[in-house]
Structures are given as C-alpha cells and as structure tokens.
N, C-alpha and C positions, 0 to 999 in steps of 0.2 A: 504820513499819509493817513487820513480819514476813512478808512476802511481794514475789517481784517483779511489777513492772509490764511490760507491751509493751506498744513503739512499733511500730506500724503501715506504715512507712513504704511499702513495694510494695503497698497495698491490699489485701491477696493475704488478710486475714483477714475484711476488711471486707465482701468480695465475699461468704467465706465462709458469716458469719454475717448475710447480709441487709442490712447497712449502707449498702449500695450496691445498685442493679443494672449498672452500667459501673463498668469499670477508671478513667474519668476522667471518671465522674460526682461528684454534689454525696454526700457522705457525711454520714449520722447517726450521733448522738453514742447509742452505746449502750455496756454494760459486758456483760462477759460473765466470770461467776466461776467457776473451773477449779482442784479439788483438786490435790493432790500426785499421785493416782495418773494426773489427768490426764482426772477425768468433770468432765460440764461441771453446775455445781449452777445456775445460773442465767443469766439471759440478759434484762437489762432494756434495752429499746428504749424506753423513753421516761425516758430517765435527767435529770432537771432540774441545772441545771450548781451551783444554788445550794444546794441542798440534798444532792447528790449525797456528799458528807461522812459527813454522817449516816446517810443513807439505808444505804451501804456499813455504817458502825457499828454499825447497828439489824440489818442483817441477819446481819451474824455473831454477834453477841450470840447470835439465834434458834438458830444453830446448837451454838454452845458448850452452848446451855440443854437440844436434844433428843440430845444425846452419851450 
C-alpha cells in the first residue's frame, strides 16, 4: 500500500476520534482516512475486521473515479 498507517499506542487519537470515552477504557476498532494535506475524508466506526480489506479498496476506488 502507498500510504502510512498509525499506531495508536497513547490512546491520545482514539480518545480523539470517539473510540473511546476513557484513557483506559475498552476501545473500538474504527478507521479514519486522512489525505496528504491532512482533511480527514472519512471516519468508519463500524469497520467489520473481515471485510475491512475491501471495504478500504472499494472506497478509494470511489475516489480515484470522482477526481
């Protein structure tokens, strides 16, 4: 993939974007896709861990297509 990933590790993003309400509570698995100039293009909270592949592939497809 052409693009980096983050690791989470302080919480500190999860808190951010809703994945949490505590520092050291239980965390939801959500993704959140964030151009180059750094706008956030989407934010899936209900990310399925087995389809989650596709899902990501299907949605930039969308984007490449409205360019």
């Amino acid at each position: 993939m052409n693009f980096p990933l983050l690791v989470d590790t302080g919480r500190n993003l999860a808190l951010l974007f809703g994945a949490t309400n505590a520092p050291d509570g239980r965390i939801q698995r959500l993704a959140v896709i964030i151009d180059k100039t750094g706008k956030i293009l989407e934010i899936d909270k209900e990310v399925n861990a087995s389809t989650h592949g596709a899902d990501l592939v299907g949605f930039f497809k969308t984007l490449e297509t409205s360019d």
